[in-house]
Backbone as JSON, one array per atom type, in Angstrom:
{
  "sequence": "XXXXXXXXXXXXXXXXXXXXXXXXXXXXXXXXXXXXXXXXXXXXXXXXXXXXXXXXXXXXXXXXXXXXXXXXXXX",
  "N": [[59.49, 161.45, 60.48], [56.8, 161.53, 58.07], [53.12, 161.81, 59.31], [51.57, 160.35, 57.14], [53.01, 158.61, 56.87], [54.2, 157.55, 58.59], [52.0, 156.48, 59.8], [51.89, 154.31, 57.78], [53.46, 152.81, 57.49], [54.04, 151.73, 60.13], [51.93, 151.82, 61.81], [49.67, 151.21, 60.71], [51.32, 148.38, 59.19], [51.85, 147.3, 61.51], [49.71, 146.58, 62.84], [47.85, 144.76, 64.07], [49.49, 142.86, 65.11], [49.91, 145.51, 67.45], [47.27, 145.55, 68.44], [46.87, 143.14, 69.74], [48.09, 144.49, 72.35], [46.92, 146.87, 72.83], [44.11, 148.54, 72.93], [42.18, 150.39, 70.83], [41.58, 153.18, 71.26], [43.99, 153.72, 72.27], [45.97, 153.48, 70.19], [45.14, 155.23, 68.36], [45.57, 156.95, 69.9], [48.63, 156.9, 70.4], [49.24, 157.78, 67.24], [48.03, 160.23, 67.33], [50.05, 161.57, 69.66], [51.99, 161.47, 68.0], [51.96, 163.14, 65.73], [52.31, 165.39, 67.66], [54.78, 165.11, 68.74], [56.0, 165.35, 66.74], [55.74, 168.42, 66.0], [56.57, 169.71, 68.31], [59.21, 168.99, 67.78], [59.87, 170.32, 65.9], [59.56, 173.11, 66.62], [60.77, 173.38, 69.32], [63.69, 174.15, 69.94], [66.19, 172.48, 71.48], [64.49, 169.79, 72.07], [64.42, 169.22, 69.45], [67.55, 168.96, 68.86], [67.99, 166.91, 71.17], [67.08, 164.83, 70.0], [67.7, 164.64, 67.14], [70.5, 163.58, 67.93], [70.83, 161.17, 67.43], [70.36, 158.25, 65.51], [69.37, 155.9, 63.15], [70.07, 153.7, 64.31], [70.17, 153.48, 66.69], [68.55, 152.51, 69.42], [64.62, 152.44, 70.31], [63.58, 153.32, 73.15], [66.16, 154.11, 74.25], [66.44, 156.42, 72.87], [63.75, 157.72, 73.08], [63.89, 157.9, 76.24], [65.42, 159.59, 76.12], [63.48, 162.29, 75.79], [62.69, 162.32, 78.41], [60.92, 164.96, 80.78], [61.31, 166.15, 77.92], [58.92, 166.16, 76.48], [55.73, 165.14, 76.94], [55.22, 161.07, 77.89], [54.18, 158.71, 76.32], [51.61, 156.79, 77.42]],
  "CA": [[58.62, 160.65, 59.65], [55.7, 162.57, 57.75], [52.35, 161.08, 59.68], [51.29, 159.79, 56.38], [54.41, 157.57, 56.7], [53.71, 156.58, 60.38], [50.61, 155.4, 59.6], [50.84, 153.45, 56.46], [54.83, 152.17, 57.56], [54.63, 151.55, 61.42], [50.89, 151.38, 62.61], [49.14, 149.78, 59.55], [51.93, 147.43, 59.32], [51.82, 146.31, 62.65], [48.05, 147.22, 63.53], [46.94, 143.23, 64.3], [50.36, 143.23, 67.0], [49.72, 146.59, 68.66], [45.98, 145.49, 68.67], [46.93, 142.32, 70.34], [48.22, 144.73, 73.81], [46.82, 148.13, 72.84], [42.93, 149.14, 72.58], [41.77, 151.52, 69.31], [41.94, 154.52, 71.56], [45.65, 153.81, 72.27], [46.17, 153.55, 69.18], [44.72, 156.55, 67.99], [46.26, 158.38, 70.81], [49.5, 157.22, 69.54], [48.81, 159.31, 66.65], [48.1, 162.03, 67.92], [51.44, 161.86, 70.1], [53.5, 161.28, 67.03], [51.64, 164.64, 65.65], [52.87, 166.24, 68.7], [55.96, 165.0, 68.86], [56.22, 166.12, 65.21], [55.37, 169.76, 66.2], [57.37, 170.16, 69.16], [60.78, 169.22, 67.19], [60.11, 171.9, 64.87], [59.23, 174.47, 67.63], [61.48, 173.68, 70.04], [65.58, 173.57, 69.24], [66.37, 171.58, 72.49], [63.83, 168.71, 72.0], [65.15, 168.76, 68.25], [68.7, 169.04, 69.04], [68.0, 165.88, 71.39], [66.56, 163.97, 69.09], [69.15, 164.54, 65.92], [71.47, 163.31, 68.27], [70.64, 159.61, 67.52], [69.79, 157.84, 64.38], [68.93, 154.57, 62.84], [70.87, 152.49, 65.53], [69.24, 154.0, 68.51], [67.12, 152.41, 69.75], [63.46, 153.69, 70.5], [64.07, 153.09, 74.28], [67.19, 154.85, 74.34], [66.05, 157.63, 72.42], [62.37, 157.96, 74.22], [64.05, 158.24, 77.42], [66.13, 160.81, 76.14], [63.16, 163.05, 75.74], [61.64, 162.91, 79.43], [60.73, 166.6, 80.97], [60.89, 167.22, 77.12], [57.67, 165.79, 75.79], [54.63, 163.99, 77.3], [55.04, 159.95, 77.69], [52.77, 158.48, 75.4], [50.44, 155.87, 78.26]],
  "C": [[57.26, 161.36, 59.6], [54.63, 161.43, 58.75], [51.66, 160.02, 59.19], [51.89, 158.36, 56.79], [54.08, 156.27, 57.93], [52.67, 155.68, 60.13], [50.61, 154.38, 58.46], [52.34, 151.99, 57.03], [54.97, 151.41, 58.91], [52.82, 151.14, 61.83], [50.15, 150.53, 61.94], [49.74, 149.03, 59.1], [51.58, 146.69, 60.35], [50.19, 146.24, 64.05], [47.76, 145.72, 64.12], [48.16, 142.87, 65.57], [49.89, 143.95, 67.93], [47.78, 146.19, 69.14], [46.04, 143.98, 70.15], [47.22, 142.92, 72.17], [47.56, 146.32, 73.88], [44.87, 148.28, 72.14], [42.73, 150.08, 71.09], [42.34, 152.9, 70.11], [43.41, 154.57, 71.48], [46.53, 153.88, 71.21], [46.33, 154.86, 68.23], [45.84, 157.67, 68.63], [47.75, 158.2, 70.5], [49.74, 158.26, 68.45], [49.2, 160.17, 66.67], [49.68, 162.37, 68.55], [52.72, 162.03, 69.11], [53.26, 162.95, 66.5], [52.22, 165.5, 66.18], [54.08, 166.16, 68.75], [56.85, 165.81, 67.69], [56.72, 168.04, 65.48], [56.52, 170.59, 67.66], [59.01, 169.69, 68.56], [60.51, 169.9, 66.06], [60.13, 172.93, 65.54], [60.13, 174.81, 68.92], [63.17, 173.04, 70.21], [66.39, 172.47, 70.44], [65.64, 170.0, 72.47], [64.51, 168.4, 70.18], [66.53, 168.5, 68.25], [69.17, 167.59, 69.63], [67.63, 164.73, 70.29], [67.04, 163.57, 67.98], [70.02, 164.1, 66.55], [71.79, 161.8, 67.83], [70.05, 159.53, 65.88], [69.15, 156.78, 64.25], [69.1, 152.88, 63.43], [70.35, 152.73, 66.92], [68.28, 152.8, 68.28], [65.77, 152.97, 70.64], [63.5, 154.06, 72.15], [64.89, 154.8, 74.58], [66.79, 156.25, 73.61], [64.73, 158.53, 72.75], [63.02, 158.41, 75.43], [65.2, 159.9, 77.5], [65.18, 162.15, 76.38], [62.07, 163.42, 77.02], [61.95, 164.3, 80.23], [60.78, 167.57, 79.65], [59.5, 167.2, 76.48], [56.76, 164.44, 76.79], [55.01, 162.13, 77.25], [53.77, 159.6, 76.96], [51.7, 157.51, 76.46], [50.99, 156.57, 79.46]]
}
């Protein structure tokens, strides 16, 4: 998902929820992590490889935990 996307589909949708347990910075720093996350499944075929493994039925859980030792936790 382009960042554009993220942001207009997932965070400015649900900005007045995530605000309800999550500060501005956290917010932000989301972001940024999705950025990153972005950048490291183009750069690295193992973190992409994980990550195509799953689709629209995953859930984020299940598919987050897939990528620990490959990418940063976001908090």
């Amino acid at each position: 998902m382009r960042p554009g996307v993220f942001n207009s589909e997932v965070v400015d949708q649900y900005r007045g929820h995530l605000a309800k347990h999550w500060n501005a910075d956290l917010i932000d720093k989301a972001n940024c992590k999705h950025r990153e996350l972005l950048a490291v499944h183009v750069h690295k075929p193992d973190v992409k490889a994980t990550l195509d493994k799953h689709d629209e039925e995953t859930l984020f859980n299940e598919a987050w935990d897939c990528l620990k030792g490959c990418f940063m936790q976001l908090c």
